[in-house]
MIKEDO-208860 format. One record per residue (C-alpha): residue number from 1; residue in one letter; y negated, z, x. Coordinates in steps of 0.25 Angstrom, whole numbers. Layout:
MIKEDO-208860
pt seq:NUM&type:a&Y:Y&Z:Z&X:X $
...
end
This chain:
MIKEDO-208860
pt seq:1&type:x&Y:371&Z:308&X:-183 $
pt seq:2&type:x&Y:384&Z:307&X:-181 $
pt seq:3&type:x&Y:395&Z:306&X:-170 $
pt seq:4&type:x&Y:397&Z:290&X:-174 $
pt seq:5&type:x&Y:381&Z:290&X:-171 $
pt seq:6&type:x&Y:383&Z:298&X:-158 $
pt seq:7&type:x&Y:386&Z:293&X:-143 $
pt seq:8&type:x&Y:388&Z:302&X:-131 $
pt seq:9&type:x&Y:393&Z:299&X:-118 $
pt seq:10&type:x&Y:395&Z:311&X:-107 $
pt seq:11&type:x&Y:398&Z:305&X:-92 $
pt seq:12&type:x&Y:400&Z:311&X:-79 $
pt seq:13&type:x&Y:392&Z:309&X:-67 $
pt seq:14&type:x&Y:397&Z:301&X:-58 $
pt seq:15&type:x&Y:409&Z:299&X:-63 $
pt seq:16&type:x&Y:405&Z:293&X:-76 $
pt seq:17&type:x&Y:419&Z:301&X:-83 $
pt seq:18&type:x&Y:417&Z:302&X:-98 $
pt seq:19&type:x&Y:414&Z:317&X:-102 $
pt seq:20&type:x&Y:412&Z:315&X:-118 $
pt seq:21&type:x&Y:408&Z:301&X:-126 $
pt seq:22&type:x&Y:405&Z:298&X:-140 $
pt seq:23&type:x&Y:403&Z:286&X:-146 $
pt seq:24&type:x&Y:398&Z:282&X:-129 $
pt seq:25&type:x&Y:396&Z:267&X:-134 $
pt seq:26&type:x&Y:390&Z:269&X:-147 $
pt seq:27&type:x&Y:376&Z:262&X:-149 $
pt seq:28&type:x&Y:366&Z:270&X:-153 $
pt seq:29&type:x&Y:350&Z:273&X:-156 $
pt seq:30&type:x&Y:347&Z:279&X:-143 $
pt seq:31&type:x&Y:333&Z:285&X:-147 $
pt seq:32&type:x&Y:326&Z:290&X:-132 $
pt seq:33&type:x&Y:339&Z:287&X:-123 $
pt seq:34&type:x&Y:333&Z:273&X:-123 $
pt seq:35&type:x&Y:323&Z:276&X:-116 $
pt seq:36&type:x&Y:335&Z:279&X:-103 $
pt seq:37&type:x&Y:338&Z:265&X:-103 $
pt seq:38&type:x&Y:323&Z:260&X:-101 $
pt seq:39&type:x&Y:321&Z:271&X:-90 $
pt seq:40&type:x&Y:332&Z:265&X:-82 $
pt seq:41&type:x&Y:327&Z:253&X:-83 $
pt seq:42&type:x&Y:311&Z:254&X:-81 $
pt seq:43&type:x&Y:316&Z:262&X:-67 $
pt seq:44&type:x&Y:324&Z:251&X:-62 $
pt seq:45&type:x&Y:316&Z:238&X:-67 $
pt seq:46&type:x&Y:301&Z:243&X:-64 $
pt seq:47&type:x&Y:304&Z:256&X:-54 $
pt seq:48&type:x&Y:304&Z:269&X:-52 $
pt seq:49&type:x&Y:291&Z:268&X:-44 $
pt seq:50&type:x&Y:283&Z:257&X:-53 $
pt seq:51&type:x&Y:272&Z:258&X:-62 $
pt seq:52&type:x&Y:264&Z:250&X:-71 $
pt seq:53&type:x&Y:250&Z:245&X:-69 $
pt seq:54&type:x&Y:238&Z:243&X:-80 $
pt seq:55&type:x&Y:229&Z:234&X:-73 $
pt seq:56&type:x&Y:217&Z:231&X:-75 $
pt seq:57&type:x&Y:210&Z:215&X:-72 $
pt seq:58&type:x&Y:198&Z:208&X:-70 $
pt seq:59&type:x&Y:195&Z:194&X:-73 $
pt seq:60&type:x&Y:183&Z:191&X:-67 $
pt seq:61&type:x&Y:174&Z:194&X:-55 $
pt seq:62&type:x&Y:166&Z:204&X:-51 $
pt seq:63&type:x&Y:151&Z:201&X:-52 $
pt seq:64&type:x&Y:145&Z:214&X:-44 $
pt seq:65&type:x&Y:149&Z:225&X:-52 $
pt seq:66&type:x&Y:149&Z:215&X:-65 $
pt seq:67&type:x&Y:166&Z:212&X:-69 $
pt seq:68&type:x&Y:163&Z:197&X:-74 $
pt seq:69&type:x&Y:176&Z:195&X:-83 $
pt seq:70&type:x&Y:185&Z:206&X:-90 $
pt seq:71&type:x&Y:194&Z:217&X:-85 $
pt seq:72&type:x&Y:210&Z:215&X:-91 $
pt seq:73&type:x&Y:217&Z:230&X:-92 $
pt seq:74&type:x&Y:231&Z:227&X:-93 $
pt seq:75&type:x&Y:243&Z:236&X:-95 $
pt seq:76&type:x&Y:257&Z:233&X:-89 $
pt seq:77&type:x&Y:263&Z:244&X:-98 $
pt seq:78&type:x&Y:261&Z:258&X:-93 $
pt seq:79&type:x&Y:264&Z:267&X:-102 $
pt seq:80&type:x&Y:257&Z:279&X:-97 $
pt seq:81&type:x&Y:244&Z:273&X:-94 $
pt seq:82&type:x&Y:232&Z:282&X:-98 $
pt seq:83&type:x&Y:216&Z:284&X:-98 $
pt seq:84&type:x&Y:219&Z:289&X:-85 $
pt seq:85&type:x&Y:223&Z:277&X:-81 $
pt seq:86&type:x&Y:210&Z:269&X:-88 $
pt seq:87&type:x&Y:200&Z:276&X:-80 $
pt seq:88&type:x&Y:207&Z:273&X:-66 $
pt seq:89&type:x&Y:209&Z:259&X:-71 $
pt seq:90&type:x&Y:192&Z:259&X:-75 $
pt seq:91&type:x&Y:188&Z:265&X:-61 $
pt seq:92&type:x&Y:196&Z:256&X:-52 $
pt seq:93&type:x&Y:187&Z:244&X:-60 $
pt seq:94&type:x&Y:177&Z:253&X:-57 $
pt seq:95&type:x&Y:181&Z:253&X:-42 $
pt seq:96&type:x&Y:181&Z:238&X:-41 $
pt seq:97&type:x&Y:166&Z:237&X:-44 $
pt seq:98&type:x&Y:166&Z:233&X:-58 $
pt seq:99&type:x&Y:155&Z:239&X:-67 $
pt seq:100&type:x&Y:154&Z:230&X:-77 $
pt seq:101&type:x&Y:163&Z:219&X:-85 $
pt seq:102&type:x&Y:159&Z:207&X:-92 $
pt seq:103&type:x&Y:169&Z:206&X:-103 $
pt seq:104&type:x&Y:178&Z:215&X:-112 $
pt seq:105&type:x&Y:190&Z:222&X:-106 $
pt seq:106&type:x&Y:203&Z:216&X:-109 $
pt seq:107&type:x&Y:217&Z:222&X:-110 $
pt seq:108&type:x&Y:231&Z:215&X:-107 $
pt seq:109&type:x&Y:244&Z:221&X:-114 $
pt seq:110&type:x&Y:252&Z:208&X:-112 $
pt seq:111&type:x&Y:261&Z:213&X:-101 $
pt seq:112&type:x&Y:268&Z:222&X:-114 $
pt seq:113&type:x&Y:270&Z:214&X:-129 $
pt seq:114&type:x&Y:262&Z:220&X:-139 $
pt seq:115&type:x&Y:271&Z:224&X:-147 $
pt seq:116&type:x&Y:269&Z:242&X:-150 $
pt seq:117&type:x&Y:282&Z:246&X:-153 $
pt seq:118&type:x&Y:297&Z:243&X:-150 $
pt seq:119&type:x&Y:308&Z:235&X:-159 $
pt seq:120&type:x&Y:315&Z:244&X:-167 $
pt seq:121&type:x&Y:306&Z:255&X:-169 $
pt seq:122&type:x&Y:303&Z:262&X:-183 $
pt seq:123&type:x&Y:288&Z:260&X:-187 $
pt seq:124&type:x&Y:284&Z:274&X:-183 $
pt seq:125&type:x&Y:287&Z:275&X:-169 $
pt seq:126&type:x&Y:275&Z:265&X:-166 $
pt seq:127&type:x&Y:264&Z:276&X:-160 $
pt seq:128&type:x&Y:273&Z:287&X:-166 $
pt seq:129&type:x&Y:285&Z:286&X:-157 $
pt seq:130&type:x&Y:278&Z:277&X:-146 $
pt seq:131&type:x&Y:264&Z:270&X:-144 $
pt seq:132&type:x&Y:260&Z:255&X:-145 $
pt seq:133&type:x&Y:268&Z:249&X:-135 $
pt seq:134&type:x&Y:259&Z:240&X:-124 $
pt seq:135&type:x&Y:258&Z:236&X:-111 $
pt seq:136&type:x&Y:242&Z:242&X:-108 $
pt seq:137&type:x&Y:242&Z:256&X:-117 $
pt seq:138&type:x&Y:233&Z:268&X:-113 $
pt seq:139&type:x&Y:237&Z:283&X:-116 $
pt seq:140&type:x&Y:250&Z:279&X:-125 $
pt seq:141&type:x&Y:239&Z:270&X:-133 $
pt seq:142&type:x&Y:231&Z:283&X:-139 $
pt seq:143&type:x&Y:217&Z:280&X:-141 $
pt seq:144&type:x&Y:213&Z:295&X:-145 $
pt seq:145&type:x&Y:221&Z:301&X:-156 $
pt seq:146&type:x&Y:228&Z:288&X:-159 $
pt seq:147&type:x&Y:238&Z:278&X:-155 $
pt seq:148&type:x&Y:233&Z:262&X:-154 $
pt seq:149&type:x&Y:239&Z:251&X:-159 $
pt seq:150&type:x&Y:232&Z:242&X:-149 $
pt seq:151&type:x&Y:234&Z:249&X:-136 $
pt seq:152&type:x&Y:231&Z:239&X:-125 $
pt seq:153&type:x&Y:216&Z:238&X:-131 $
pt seq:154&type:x&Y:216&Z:255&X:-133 $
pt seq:155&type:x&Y:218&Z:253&X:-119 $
pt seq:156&type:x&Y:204&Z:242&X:-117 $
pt seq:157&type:x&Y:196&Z:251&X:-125 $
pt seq:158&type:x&Y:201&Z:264&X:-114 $
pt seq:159&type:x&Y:199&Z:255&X:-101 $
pt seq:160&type:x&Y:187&Z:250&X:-106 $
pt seq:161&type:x&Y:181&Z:266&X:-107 $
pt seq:162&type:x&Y:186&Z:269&X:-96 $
pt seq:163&type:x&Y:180&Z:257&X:-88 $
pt seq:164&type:x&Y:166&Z:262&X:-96 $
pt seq:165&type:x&Y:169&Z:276&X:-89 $
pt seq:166&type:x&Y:172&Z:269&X:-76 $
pt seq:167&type:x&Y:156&Z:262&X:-75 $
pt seq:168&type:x&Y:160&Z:249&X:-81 $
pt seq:169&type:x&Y:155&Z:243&X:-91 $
pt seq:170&type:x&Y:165&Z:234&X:-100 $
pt seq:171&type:x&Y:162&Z:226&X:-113 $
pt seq:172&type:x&Y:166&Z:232&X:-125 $
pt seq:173&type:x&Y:179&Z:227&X:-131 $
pt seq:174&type:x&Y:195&Z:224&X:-126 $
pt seq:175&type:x&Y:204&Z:214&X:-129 $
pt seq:176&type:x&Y:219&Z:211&X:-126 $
pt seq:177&type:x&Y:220&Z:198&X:-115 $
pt seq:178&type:x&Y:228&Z:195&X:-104 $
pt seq:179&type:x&Y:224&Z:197&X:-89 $
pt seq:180&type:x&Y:222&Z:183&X:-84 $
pt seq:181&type:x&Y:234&Z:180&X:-72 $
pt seq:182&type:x&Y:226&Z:183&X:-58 $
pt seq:183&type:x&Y:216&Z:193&X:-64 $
pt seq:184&type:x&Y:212&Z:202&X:-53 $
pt seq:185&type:x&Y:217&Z:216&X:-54 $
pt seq:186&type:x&Y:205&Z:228&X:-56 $
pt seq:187&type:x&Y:214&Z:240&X:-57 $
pt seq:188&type:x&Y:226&Z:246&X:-60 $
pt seq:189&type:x&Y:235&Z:258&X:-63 $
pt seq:190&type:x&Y:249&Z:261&X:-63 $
pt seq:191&type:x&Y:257&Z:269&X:-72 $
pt seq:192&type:x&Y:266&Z:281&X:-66 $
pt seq:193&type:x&Y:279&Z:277&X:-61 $
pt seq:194&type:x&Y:290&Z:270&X:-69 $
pt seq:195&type:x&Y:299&Z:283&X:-64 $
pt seq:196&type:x&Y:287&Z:292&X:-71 $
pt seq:197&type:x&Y:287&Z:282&X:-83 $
pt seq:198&type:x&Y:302&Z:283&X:-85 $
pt seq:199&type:x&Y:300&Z:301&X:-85 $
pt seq:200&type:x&Y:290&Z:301&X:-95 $
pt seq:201&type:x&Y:300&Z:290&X:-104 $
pt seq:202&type:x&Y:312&Z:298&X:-101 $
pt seq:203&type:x&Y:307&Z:313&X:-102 $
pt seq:204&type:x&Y:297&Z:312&X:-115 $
pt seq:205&type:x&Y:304&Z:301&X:-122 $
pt seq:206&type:x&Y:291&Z:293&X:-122 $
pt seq:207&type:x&Y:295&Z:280&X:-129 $
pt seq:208&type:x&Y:281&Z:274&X:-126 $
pt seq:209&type:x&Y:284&Z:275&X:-112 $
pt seq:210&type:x&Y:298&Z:268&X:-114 $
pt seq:211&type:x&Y:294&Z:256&X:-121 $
pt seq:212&type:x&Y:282&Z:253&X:-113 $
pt seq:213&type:x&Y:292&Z:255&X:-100 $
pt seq:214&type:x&Y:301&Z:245&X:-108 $
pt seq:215&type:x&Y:290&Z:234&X:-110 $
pt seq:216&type:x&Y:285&Z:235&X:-96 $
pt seq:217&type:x&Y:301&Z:232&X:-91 $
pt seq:218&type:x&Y:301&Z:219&X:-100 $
pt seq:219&type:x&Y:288&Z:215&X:-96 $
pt seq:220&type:x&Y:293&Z:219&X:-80 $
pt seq:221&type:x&Y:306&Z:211&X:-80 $
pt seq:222&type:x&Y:305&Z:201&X:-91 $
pt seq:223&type:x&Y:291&Z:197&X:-92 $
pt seq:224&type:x&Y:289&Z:202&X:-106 $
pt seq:225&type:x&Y:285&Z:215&X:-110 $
pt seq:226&type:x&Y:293&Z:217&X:-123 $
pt seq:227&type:x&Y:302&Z:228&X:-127 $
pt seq:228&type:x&Y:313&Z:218&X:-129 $
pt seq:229&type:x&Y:310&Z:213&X:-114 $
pt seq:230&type:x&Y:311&Z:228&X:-108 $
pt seq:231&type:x&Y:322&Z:229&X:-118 $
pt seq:232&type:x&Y:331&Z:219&X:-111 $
pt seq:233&type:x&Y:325&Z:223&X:-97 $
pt seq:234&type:x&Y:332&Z:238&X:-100 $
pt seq:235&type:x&Y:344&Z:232&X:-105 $
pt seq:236&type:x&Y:348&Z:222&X:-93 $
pt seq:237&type:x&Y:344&Z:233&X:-84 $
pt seq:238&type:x&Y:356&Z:242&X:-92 $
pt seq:239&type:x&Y:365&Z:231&X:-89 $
pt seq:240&type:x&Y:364&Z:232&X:-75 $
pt seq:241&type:x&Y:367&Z:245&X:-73 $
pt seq:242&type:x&Y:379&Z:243&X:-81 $
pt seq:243&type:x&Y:375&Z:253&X:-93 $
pt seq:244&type:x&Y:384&Z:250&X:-107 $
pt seq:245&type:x&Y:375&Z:242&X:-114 $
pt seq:246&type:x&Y:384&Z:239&X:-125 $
pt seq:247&type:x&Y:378&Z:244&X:-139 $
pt seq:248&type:x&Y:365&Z:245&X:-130 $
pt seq:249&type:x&Y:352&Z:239&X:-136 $
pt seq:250&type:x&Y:338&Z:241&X:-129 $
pt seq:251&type:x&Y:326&Z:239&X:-139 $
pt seq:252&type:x&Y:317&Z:247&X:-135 $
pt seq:253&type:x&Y:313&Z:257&X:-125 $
pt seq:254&type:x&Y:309&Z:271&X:-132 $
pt seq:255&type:x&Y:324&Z:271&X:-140 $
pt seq:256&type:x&Y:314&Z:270&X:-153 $
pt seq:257&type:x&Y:320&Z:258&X:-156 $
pt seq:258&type:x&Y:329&Z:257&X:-169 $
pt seq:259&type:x&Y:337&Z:248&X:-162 $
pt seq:260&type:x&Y:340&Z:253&X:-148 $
pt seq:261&type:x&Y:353&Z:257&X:-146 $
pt seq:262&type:x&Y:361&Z:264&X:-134 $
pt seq:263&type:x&Y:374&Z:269&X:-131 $
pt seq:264&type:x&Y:378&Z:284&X:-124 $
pt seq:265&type:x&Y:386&Z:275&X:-112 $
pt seq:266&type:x&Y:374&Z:266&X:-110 $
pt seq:267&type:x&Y:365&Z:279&X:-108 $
pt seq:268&type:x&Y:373&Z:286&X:-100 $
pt seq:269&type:x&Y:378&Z:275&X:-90 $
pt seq:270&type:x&Y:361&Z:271&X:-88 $
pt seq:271&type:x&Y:359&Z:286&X:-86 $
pt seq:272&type:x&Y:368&Z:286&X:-75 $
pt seq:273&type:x&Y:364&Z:273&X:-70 $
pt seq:274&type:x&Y:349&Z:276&X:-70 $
pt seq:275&type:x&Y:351&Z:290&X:-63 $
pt seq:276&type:x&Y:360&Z:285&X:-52 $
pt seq:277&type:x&Y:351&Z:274&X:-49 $
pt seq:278&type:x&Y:344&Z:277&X:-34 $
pt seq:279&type:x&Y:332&Z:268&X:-40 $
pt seq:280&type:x&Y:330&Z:275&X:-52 $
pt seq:281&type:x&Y:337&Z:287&X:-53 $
pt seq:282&type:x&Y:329&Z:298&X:-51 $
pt seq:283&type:x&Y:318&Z:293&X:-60 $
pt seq:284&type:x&Y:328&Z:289&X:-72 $
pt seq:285&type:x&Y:334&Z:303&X:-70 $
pt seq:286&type:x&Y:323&Z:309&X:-67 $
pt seq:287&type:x&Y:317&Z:305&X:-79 $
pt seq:288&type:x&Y:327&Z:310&X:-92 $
pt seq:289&type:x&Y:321&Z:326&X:-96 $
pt seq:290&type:x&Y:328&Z:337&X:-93 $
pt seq:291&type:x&Y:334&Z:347&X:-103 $
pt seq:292&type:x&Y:325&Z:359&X:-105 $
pt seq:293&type:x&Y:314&Z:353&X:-96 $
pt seq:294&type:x&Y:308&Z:342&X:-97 $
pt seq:295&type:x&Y:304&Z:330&X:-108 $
pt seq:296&type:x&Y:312&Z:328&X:-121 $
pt seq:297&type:x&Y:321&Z:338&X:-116 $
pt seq:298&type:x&Y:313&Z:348&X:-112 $
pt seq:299&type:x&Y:317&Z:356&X:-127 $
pt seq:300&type:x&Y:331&Z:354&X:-124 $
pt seq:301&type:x&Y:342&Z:361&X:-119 $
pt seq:302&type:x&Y:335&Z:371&X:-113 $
pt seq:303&type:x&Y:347&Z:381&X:-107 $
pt seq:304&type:x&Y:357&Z:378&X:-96 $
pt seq:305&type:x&Y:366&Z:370&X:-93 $
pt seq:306&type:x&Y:358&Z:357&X:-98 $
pt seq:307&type:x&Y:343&Z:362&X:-97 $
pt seq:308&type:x&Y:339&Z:357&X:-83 $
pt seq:309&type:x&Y:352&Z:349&X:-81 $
pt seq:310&type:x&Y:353&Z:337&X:-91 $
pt seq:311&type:x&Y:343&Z:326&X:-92 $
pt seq:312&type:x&Y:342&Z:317&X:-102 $
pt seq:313&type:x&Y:335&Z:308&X:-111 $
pt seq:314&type:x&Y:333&Z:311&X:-127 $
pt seq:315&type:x&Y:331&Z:302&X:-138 $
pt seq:316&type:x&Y:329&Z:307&X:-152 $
pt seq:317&type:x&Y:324&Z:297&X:-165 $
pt seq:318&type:x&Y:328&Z:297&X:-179 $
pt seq:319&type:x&Y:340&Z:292&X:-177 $
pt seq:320&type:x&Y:345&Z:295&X:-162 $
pt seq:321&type:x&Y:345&Z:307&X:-155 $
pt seq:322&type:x&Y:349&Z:305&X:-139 $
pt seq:323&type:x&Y:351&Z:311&X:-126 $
pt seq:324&type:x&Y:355&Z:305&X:-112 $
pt seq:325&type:x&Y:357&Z:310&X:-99 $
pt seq:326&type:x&Y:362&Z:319&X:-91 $
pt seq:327&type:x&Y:367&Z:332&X:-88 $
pt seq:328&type:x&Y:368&Z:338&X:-74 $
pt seq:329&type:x&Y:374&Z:330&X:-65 $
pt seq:330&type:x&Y:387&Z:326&X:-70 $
pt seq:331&type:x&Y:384&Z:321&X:-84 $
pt seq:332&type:x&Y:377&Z:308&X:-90 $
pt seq:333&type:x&Y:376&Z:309&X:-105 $
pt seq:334&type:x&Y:371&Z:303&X:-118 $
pt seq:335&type:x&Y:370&Z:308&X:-134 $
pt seq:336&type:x&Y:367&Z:297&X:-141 $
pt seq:337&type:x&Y:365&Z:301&X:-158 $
pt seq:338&type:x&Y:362&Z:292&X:-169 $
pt seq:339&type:x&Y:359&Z:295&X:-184 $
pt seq:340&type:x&Y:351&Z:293&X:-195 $
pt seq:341&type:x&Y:339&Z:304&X:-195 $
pt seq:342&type:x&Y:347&Z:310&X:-184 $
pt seq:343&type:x&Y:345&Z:324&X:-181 $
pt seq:344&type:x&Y:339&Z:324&X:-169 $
pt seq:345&type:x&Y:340&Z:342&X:-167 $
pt seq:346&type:x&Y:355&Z:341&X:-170 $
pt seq:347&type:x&Y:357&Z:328&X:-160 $
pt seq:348&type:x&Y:348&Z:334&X:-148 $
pt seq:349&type:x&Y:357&Z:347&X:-150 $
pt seq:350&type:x&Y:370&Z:341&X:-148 $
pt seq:351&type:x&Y:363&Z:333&X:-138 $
pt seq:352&type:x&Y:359&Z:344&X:-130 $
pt seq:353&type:x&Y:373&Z:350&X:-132 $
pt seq:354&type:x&Y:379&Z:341&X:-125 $
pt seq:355&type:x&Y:371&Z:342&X:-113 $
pt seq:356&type:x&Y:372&Z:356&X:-112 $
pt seq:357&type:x&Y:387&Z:353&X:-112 $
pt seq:358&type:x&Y:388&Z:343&X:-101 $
pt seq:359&type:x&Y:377&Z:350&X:-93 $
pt seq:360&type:x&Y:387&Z:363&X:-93 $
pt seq:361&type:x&Y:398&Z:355&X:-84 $
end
């Protein structure tokens, strides 16, 4: 770590007057500080107020209580879909009649890739950092103790028990398909709101909620559910609310990626963009932890005059350690720190030093 590796920008609010810069427009590894950019842009492009569905469909008829045909689960990328969710899913099939199917239940994860992990990322971080990435997975892909490699299907073999617990009795067996076009919808949940979504991303740092939140925008505005698409979706919504983008590359959505990269101008211009914003503002504010309080900050300057008063997002990996935000009122700030095996205790204090100073004025 050095100062050559380091970018900081200090700015007033409103008046955007320089209060201390470093290095502003350097490019750097911006580890969790990622995660701001695709907050801002899953509250303006899907809405504070949306959620996502996971459907369930029938192809068929109904014969009595006898469902001639298959049932299609299909995810649409909710990342905090659980059991819970399974078993409300089970009896609203239940509700329509259905006591028996004739064939094997089929899932469909085509709204999403299949790729599992992100470009750029070390080997390691797949499960370790972040579980497989798809468009239908049930409890962050856990089937007991372990994390799946096939999570769509983890999440048949689920459905299908609890359609069993439900009173209905379904063939043994899943498969991967496609819900035929017109198929007549059964059942359906919905994920807690985008503006919840964008908390839980924010606060904890939770990089599966990031990248699934990233896929779903690609699949939502460009027809593909990749993380290039929601890459590019993140970036042009950037470019229109003016931030910096120079020395500015989206890959990913988590900040995993060896090969994102951010600046300390391009973070403190979106954070003052996404707070000011009347459409988005209190969720995207409302979303970064607050120090000695809450999320990944909970730990951290835990004594006047920043505990309470600055919120801001961390960002810590092997070779970046990040914060961004703001303290009080008048300041938006950003500590961007690069390095080879970077000392991530040494980083956070100088870190935290510095909000305590900005906070005091």
């Amino acid at each position: 770590m050095s100062w050559s590796a380091t970018g900081v920008l200090a700015v007033q609010i409103p008046t955007g007057a320089v209060v201390y810069a470093q290095n502003p427009d350097r490019s750097l590894r911006p580890a969790s500080n990622e995660k701001l950019a695709v907050a801002v842009a899953a509250l303006q492009e899907l809405g504070p107020h949306a959620r996502i569905p996971t459907r369930v469909y029938g192809e068929g008829e109904l014969d009595g209580t006898l469902w001639r045909g298959r049932l299609v689960l299909k995810g649409f990328g909710d990342p905090a879909l659980g059991h819970d969710d399974l078993r409300l899913l089970a009896r609203e099939v239940a509700a329509s009649g259905i006591r028996r199917v004739t064939e094997a239940l089929e899932v469909d994860e085509t709204y999403f890739d299949r790729r599992r992990t992100a470009p750029g990322w070390r080997a390691r971080f797949y499960k370790e950092e972040c579980p497989p990435l798809s468009a239908l997975v049930v409890a962050r892909a856990k089937v007991g103790r372990v994390v799946v490699d096939d999570p769509a299907l983890a999440a048949a073999n689920a459905f299908r028990a609890a359609l069993v617990a439900a009173g209905i009795d379904v063939p043994n067996g899943a498969h991967h398909d496609v819900a035929a076009s017109g198929a007549a919808v059964l059942a359906d949940v919905n994920s807690p709101r985008i503006a919840v979504l964008v908390r839980t991303m924010n606060r904890e740092s939770d990089n599966f909620v990031a990248e699934m939140l990233l896929k779903k925008l690609g699949a939502r505005e460009l027809g593909r559910g990749t993380t290039g698409a929601g890459a590019r979706v993140v970036t042009r919504v950037l470019q229109e609310r003016d931030v910096p983008l120079a020395g500015v590359r989206i890959v990913d959505g988590s900040g995993l990626s060896l090969s994102d990269r951010m600046t300390a101008r391009a973070l403190t211009t979106m954070l003052v963009s996404g707070s000011s914003d009347p459409r988005i503002g209190n969720a995207f504010f409302g979303s970064l932890p607050i120090a000695g309080i809450n999320g990944t900050l909970e730990d951290r300057m835990e004594r006047p005059p920043a505990y309470g008063r600055v919120r801001a997002k961390t960002g810590t990996t092997r070779n970046a350690s990040a914060l961004s935000g703001f303290a009080g009122t008048r300041y938006v700030f950003s500590v961007l720190q690069n390095g080879d095996a970077i000392p991530w205790w040494h980083a956070r204090g100088g870190q935290d030093r510095f909000a305590q100073v900005l906070a005091a004025n």
